[in-house]
N, C-alpha and C positions, 0 to 999 in steps of 0.2 A: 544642626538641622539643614538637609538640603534647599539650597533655592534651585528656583525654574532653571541658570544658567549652570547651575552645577548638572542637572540631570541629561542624560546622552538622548538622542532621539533615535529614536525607532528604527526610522526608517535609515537614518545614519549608519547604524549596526548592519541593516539587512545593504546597503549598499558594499559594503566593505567587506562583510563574508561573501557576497556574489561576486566581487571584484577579485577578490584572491581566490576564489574556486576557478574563476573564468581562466584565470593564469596557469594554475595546476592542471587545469585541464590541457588547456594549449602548449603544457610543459614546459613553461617558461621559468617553473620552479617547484621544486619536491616539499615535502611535507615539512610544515612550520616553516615555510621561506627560505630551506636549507642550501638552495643552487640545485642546479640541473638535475634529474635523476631518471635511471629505469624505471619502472611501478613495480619489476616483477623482483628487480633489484632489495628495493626497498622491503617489499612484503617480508622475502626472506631472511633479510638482516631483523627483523623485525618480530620474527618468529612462526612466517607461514611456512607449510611444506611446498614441496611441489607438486604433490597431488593434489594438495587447497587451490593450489594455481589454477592448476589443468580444469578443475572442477566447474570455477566459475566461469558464467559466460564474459564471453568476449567484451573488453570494454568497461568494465565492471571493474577491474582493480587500477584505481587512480593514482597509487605509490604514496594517499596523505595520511594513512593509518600511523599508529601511533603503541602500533601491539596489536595482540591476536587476540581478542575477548573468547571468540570461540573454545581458544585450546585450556581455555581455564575455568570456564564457565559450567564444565557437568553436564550439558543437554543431555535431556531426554526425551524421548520419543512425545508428543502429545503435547509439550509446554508451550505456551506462548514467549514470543521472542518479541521486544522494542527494541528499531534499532533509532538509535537518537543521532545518527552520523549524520553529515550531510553531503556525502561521495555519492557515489554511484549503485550504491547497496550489496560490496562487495561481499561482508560480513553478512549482511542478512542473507544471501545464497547461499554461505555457507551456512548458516544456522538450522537455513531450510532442510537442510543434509539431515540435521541432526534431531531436529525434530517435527519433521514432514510426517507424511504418510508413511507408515511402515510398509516394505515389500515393492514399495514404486521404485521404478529407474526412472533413467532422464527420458527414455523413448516411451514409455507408458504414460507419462504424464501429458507429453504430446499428441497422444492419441485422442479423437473426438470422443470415442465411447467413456474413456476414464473421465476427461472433462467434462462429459455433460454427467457424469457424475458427481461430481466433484462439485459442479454448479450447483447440484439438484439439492447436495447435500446443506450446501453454504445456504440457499437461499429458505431451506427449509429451518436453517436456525434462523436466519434474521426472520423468518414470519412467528418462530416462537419468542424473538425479545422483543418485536415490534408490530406484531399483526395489533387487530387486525387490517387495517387501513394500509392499502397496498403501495400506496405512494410514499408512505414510510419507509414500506421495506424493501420497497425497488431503491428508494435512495442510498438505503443501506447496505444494500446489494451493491448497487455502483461505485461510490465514495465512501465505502467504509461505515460501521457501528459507532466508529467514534463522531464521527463527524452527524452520521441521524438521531445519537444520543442530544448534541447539542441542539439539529435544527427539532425536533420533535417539544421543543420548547418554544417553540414561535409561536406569534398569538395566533396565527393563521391552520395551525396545522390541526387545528378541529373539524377543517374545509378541504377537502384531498385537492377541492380545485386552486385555492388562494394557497392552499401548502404547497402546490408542486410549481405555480409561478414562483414563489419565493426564494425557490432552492436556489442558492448564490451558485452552484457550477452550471454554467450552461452546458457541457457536454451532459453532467447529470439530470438538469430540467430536461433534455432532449431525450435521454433515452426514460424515463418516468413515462413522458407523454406520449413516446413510441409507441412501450410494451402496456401501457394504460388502453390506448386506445385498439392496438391487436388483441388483450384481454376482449373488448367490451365487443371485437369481430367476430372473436371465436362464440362468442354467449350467445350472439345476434344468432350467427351460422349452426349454432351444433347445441343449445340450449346452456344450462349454469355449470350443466356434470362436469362440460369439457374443458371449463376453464376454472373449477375447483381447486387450490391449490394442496399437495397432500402434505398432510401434516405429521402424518405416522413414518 
C-alpha cells in the first residue's frame, strides 16, 4: 500500500518535463538526454523523410521524437488525430497533411476567404454539440470542445453571465465577452435576423 511519502508530486513531474524540454529546446540536448543533436538529423535517423521536413513549419521539429507515428499509422482523409507529445506539434502538422481538408494546399488555407470558411464551418458544429447558449459555444470555439465539455459542468453555467466569468482562460473569458457583447450591437443595430446564428 502506498503512503503519502511514496507518491510523486505533481507539480514535481511538471517541473522536470518543462526543465528537460526547456534544455531540448535551447539544444543543450537531443532526445532522451542523448548529447548534442541536429532535430533534422535526428528525424531522419528516426524514419522522417525529407519531404516530412520541408513540409512542416519552421521551428516545429525539436529532434525529441522517438519514431515516425505518422508513417505507420494509415491516416485518412476526415479522422481525428490526438497528438499526446509535448514538442512543438511536429507530428500533428504532419497528421494534418494526412487528414486535413481534402484538395487545400498550404496557400488556400492561408487565404481569408477559406478561413472564414473554415471558421464558419467549426463554429457551426460547436453550436450543434453545445448551443444553445452562446457563451458555451464561443468557449468552445476558442479553447476547444474538450475543454467546454468539462466547463459546461460548472454549476454556473445555467447563467451565460456567472458561466463566462468563470471561464478559467482569460484570453478565452476576453474573447466570450468581446464577441458576446458585438452579438448584442449587432441585435441593437440591425434587429435578431442579423445576428442569428446559421445552423444549416
Amino acid at each position: 500500500m502506498a503512503t503519502n511519502e511514496n507518491l510523486v508530486n505533481p507539480q514535481q513531474i511538471r517541473e522536470a518535463v518543462k526543465k528537460d524540454y526547456t534544455r531540448v529546446v535551447e539544444r543543450s540536448s537531443g532526445c532522451c538526454g542523448s548529447g548534442p543533436t541536429q532535430p533534422e538529423e535526428t528525424a531522419r535517423r528516426i524514419g522522417y523523410s525529407d519531404e516530412e521536413l520541408q513540409s512542416a513549419p519552421e521551428g516545429s521539429n525539436l529532434g525529441v521524437g522517438c519514431g515516425n507515428p505518422t508513417a505507420i499509422a494509415s491516416l485518412r482523409p476526415g479522422e481525428a488525430v490526438l497528438d499526446l507529445g509535448s514538442g512543438a506539434g511536429f507530428d500533428a502538422f504532419l497528421a494534418a497533411r494526412a487528414v486535413g481538408p481534402a484538395g487545400f494546399t498550404r496557400e488556400s488555407l492561408e487565404s481569408a476567404e477559406v478561413n472564414l470558411h473554415l471558421g464558419a464551418r467549426f463554429l457551426r458544429d460547436m453550436l450543434g454539440r453545445f448551443g444553445p447558449e452562446l457563451p458555451l459555444v464561443l468557449s468552445a470555439y476558442n479553447a476547444g470542445p474538450t475543454r467546454a465539455n468539462r466547463w459546461k459542468n460548472f454549476a454556473q453555467a445555467d447563467d451565460p453571465i456567472r458561466f463566462t466569468e468563470r471561464i478559467p482562460f482569460n484570453e478565452t473569458r476576453g474573447y466570450v465577452k468581446n464577441v458576446t457583447r458585438n452579438v448584442a450591437l449587432y441585435r441593437a443595430l440591425y434587429g435578431d435576423a442579423a445576428a442569428t446564428p446559421v445552423t444549416q
